[in-house]
N, C-alpha and C positions, 0 to 999 in steps of 0.2 A: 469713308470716314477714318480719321485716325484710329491706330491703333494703341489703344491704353495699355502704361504696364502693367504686367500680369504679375501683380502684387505676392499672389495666394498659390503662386508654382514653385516659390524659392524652396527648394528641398531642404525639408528638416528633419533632421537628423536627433537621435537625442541624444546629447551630450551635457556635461558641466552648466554650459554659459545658456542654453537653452532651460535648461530645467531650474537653473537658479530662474532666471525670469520666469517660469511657469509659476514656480512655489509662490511669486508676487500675490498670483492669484489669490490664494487661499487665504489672502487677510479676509476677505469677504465670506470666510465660512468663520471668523472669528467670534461673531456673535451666534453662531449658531454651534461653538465648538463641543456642547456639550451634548447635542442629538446628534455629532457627527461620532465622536467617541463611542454613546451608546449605540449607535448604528453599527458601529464598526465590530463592539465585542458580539453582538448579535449576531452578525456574518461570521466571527469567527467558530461562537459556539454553534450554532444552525449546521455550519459545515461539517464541525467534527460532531455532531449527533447525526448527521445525515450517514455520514462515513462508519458509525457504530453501526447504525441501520441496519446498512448496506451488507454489515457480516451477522447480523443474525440470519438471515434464511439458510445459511452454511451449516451453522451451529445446528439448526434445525433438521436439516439433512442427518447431519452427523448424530445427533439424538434417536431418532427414526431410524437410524442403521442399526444402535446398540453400541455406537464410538464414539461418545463425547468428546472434545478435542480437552477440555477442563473436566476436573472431577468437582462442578459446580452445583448436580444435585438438584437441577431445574428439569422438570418437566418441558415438552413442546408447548402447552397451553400456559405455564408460567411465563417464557421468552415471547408466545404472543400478547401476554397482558405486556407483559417491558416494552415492546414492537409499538400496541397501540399508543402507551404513555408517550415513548421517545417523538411519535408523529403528529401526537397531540403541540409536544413541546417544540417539536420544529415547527409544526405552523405559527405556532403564537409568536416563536423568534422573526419569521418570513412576514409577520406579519408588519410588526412593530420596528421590524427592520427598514421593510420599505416606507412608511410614514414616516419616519427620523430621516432616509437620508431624501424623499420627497420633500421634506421639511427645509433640511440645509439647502437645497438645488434652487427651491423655489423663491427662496428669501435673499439667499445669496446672490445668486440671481438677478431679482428683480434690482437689487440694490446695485448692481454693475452695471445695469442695463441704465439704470438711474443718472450712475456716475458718465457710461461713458455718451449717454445723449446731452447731459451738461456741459459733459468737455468740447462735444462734436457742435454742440451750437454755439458756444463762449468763443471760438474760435476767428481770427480775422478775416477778411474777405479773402485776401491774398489766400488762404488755406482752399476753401472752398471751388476757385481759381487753379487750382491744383488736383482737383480729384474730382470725380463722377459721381453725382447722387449713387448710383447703384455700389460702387467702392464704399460709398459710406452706410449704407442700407443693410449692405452686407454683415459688414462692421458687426451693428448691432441687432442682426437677425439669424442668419447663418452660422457664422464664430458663436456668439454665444450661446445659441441654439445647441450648437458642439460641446461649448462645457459644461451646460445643464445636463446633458445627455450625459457625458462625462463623469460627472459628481454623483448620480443620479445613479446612473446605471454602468458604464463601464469598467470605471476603477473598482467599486464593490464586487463582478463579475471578475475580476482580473486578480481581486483579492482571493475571492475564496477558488478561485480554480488553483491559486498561488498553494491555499492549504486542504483544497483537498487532494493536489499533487504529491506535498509533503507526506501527510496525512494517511494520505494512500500507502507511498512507498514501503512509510516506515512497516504498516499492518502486514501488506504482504510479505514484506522483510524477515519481520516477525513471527507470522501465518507460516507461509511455503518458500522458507527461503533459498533452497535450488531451481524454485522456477523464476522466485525473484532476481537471482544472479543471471539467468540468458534474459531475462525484460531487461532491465536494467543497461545492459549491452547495445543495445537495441539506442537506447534513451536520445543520445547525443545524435547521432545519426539524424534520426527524426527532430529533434530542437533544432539544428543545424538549416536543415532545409526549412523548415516552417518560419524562421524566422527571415529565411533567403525570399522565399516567396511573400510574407507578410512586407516584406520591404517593396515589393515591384507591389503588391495589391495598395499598400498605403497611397504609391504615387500615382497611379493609374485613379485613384480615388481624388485624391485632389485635384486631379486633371480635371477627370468628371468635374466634380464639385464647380470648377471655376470656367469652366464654358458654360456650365449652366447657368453659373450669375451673369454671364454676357449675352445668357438670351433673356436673361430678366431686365438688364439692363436695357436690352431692346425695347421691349414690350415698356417697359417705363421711360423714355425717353417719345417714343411712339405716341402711347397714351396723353402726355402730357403734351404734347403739340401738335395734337389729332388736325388740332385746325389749320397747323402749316402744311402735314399730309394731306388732308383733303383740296387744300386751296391748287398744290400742287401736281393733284391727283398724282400721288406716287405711291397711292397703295401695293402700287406692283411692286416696285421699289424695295419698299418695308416687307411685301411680301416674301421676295427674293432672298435679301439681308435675314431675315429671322430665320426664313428656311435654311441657309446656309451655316447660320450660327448652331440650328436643332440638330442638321447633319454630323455638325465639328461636335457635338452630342455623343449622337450614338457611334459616330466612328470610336469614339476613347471608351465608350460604354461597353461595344463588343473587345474590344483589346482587353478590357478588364473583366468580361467575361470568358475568356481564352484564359489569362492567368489564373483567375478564382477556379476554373474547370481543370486547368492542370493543378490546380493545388488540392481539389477532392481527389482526383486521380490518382493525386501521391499518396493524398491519406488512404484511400481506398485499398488501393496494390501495396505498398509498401506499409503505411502503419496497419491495417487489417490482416496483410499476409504475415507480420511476422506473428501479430495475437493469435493467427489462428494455427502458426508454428509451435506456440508455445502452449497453446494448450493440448495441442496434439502431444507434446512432449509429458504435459500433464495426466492425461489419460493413460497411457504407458506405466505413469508410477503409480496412479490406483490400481491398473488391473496388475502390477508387480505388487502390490500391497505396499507398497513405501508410502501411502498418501492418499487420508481418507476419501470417500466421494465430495462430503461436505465441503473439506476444505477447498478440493477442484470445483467446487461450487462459487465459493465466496471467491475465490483469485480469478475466474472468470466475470464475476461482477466487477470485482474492483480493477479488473484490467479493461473492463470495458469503460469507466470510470476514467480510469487514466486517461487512455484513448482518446477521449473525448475532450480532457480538462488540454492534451495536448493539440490536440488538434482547433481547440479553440484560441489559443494563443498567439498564432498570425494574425486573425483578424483583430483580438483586442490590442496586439501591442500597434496594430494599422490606425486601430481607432484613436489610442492615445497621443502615439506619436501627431494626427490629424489636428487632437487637442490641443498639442502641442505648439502648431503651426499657430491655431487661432487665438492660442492666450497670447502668443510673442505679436501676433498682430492687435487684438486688443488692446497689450500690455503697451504697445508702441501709440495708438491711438490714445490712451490714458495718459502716457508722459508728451503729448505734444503740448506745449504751454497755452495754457486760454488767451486770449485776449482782454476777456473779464472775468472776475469770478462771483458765481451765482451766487452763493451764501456770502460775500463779503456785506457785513450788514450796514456798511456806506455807502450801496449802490440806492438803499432805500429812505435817505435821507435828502430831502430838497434841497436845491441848489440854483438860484436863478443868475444866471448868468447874464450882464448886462454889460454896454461900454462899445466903441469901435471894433470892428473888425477889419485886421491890417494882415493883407499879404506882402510882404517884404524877400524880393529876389528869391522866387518859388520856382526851382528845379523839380523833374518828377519826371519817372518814367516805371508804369506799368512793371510788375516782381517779374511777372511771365512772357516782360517784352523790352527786357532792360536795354537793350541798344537802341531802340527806338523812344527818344525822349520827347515825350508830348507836352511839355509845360518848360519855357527854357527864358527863367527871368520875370515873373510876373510878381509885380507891383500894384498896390491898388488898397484903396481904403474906402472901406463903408460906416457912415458913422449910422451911431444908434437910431433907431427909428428908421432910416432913410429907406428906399424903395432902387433895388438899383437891377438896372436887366444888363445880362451878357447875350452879345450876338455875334453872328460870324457862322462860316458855313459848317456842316456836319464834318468830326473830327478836325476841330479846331485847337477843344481844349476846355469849351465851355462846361461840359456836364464834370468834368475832370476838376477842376476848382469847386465846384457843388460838394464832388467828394469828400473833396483833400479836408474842408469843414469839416464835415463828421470823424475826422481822426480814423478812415476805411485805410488810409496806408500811409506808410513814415516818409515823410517828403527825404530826395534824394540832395537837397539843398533848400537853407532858408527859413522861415517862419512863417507861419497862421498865429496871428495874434486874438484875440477879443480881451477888452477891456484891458490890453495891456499886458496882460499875459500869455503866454505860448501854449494852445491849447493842447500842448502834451505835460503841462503843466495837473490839467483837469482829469478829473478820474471819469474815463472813456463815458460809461454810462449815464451822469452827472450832463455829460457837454449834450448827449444825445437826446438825451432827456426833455432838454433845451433848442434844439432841433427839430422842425416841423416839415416834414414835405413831400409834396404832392408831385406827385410823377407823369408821365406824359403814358406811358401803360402802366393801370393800376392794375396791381395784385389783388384781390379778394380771399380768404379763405372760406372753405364751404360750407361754411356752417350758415347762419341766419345773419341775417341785415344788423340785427343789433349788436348780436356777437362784433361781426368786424368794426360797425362804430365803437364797440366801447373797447375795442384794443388801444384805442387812444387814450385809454382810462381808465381801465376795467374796474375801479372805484366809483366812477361817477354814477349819481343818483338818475333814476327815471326822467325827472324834468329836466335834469342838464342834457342828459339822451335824446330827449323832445326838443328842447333848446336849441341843440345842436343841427338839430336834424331841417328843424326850422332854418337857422341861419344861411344852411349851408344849402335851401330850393329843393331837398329832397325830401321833406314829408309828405307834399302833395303825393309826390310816384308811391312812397311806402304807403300810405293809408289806403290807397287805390285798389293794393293788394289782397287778395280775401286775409290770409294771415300776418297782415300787417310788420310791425318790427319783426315780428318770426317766421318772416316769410326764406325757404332757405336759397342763395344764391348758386348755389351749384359749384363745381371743380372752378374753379381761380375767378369765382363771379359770372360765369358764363351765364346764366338769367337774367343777367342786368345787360341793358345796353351800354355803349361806352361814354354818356353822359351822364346816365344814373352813376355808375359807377366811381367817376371821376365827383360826382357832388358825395357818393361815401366816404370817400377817401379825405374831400375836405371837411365831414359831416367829423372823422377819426383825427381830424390836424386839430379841428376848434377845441375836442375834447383834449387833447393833448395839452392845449394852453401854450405853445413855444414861444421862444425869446424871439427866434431866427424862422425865418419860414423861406423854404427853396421851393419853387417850382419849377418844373423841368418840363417847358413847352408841354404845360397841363391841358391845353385849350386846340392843339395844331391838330389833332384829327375828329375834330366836333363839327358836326352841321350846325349852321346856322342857330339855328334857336338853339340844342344844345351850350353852345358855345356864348350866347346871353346868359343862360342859368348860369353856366359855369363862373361866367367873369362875375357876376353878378355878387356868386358867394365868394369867389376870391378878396373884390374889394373889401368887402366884408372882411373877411378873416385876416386881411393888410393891414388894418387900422392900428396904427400903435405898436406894431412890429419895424424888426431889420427885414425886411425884405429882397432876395436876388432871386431875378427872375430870368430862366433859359428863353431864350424865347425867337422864334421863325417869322409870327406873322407881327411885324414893325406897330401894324396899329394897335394890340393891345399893351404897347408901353410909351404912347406918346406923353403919358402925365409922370411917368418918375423920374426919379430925383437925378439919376446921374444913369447914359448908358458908355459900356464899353464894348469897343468892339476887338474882337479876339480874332485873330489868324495867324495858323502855323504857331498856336502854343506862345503868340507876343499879343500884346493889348496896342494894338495900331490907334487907335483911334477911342475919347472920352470926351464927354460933355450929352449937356439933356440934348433932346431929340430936335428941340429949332436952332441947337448951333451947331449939330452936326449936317442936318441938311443943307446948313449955309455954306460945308466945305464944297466947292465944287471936284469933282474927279475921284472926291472920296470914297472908303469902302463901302461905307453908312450912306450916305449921299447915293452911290449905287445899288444897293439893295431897295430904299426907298423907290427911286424910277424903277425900278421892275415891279415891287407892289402894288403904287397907286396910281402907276400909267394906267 
């Protein structure tokens, strides 16, 4: 199978034009700005009471020698009542911290997720045409999944390591400040590489990350065409393919287990060997008396502190940077232009669309196949009411004119008229609205029998439901069922046979009420009786409509109004079905002798 671009590997870096697009982000914490601020002083206070904390056991030491480091006049059991208060007051900041910024994550959030599944369905066909369900899956699973995490937990982690770094240095500074001058020495050294290695773990991370959505991709692409795997017995196949995808897995999995392993190593040997240089240098000046026990107490915590705050900073700036990648991929999924827009409150305004429909010198050729022009001059008018079929052999051009109606893509030359006007005239939704049609594979969603009838109206009442259901031959099969209208259809309708099915789908047109009704060789893979039912409810749903009909088997349109016949993207041949038979040699004329010899 082709290979898709690997979208989610372009190395990001963080710079200016990157981060100006990240900050995009944060309009979505706008409404939430005031539990993100109160979140934020909470981290900051939390940190520096954690970091007071942290030097009272010193203090305490040094009390217990007879060396206060202050002539503050506190007992050891006074500095543990302060001890418990201060841990009281950290939990209640840790606590209310994390509610505030769970609060902003979740809301923010859900509201992105919101915007960008609107953006990603509003979108034209041609888009869709262009990327993989699992690219787009990702989109709004993965990536945001990253900046909830993000919002949530990393940046706050990256904040207070930020002050208790500070924080830290300053006390020591302050506390033992000749041992603080060889730390300190130390500092860049260790930044330097953590941030060298935090760069290889980022990328090795996103590697990860993006082979794994192409064994998701698998398994969903797998899953949803179970039935073309099985028919093909190619389980070995998919077997093979996914294994080889889980392999491209763990091979990048162990590479970034090699990196992550030499980045402990460094912390271990080099940041732990110089702390433990340095406090060897510190025991030296207690037992010279230059430097209480206490105080070698407390700059051993708070160097372990450090330690730690720096050693965590590879992987949060890996993290963020990661963040980084997924808001510029969201951000770019957010500015692709819709098609339509959800909240425009003229999409939910009636509009019955009525009058001729005129194709006039109709150029076109496929976004994703533009040299190859499949429609080259077509001509052709349907007046109101009238019934009209297109025939002609598979990749003619027929289903392609069906399209070009619904406004799915911008003719490359020429005009779609109805009633006279150019249906880019008409507000997309408006002209669809007004569009009704039944397919040759019907889609079902999984949910129940009624559910998908009433997507042709999800306003309509119970009787028009029943009504419906009546017109269209399929109530007998629903009532049949122990749970009747709520009976559920399974993944893309797979509990339905392909005639029940095909009578849903026109059960979801009647409800729809359309101007225009397209069939698209609705009837060509039905049995016999099936294919009664079917036509049965089609004439039905025909009556008083523009009707154009795809169509393979000749005898269900010997009664409309006008057929054409389509080859190589030109309309060869027009007129009803007894004057086309009367051409001798003709296209129509020849398909006819192969059907009803």
């Amino acid at each position: 199978m082709a290979k898709r671009k690997n979208y989610d590997l372009e190395k990001v870096k963080l710079n200016k034009e990157n981060l100006s697009e990240a900050v995009k982000i944060f309009r979505y914490i706008k409404p939430q700005i005031g539990y993100f601020f109160a979140g934020m002083l909470l981290l900051v206070l939390g940190s520096l009471i954690f970091m007071l904390v942290m030097g009272i056991p010193g203090e305490m030491t040094n009390i217990a020698t007879g060396n206060p480091k202050w002539d503050h006049g506190m007992t050891i059991k006074d500095l543990g009542k302060i001890l418990l208060v201060l841990l009281i007051v950290q939990g209640a900041f840790s606590y209310f911290r994390t509610v505030f910024f769970t609060i902003v994550a979740e809301r923010s959030m859900a509201n992105l997720r919101k915007d960008l599944y609107n953006n990603i369905i509003s979108q034209s066909i041609s888009f869709y045409e262009r990327r993989r369900v699992g690219e787009l899956t990702s989109r709004i699973t993965a990536d945001v999944e990253q900046l909830q995490s993000a919002f949530s937990v990393t940046l706050a982690e990256f904040l207070r390591q930020v002050v208790i770094l500070i924080s830290g240095i300053a006390i020591i500074a302050y506390w033992t400040p000749k041992l603080a001058l060889v730390m300190l020495a130390t500092f860049p050294v260790i930044v330097i590489a953590a941030m060298f290695f935090g760069r290889h773990i980022r990328k090795l991370s996103k590697e990860r990350q993006d082979k794994l959505a192409e064994t998701n991709t698998i398994v969903e692409e797998t899953l949803q065409s179970f039935q073309v795997v099985k028919s093909f017995a190619n389980e070995w196949y998919e077997s093979v393919r996914y294994g080889n995808a889980v392999d491209n897995v763990v091979k990048i999995s162990l590479k970034f287990a090699k990196i992550r392993g030499l980045f402990f190593s460094f912390i271990i040997t080099v940041l732990f060997g110089g702390i433990f240089f340095i406090l060897y240098r510190g025991a030296l000046m207690v037992e010279a008396g230059t430097m209480e026990s206490g105080d070698l107490f407390s700059f051993i915590i708070y160097t372990g502190i450090l330690g730690g705050a720096i050693a965590s900073f590879g992987t949060l700036y890996a993290t963020l940077a990661s963040a980084v990648g997924a808001t510029e991929r969201v951000q770019a999924m957010l500015d692709s232009t819709p098609e339509i827009y959800i909240n425009d409150s003229e999409i939910h305004k009636d509009l019955s669309l009525s009058g001729d429909i005129e194709y006039r010198d109709v150029h076109f050729s496929y976004p994703t196949r533009v040299e190859m022009e499949i429609l080259k001059g077509i001509n052709l008018t349907i007046r109101e009411g009238q019934k009209v079929a297109l025939v002609g052999q598979s990749g003619s051009g027929k289903s392609t004119i069906v399209s070009l109606l619904m406004n799915f893509y911008p003719l490359d030359k020429g005009q779609i008229k109805i009633g006279g006007q150019s249906i880019d005239k008409y507000n997309i939704s408006h002209l669809r609205q007004n569009v009704g049609i039944v397919p040759q594979e019907v889609i079902l969603f999984g949910g129940t029998i009624k559910e998908n009838i009433l997507y042709g109206n999800p306003k309509a009442s119970d009787a028009e439901l029943i009504d419906a259901a009546r017109k269209s031959n399929c109530l007998e099969f629903i009532e049949s069922f122990p749970d009747g209208f709520d009976t559920v259809v399974g993944e893309r309708g797979i509990k339905l046979s392909g005639g029940q099915r095909q009578r849903v789908a026109i059960a979801r047109a009647i409800l729809k009420d359309p101007r225009v009704l397209l069939l698209d060789e609705a009837t060509s893979s039905l049995d016999a009786e099936s294919e009664r039912l079917v036509q049965e409810a089609l004439d039905l749903l025909m009556e008083g409509r523009t009707s154009i009909i795809i169509a393979h088997r000749l005898a269900t349109i010997r009664d409309v109004d006008q057929i054409y016949v389509i080859e190589n993207g030109h309309i060869i041949e027009e007129g009803t079905h007894d004057e086309l038979i009367q051409v001798e040699d003709g296209a129509y004329n020849s398909l006819a002798k192969l059907q009803f010899s």
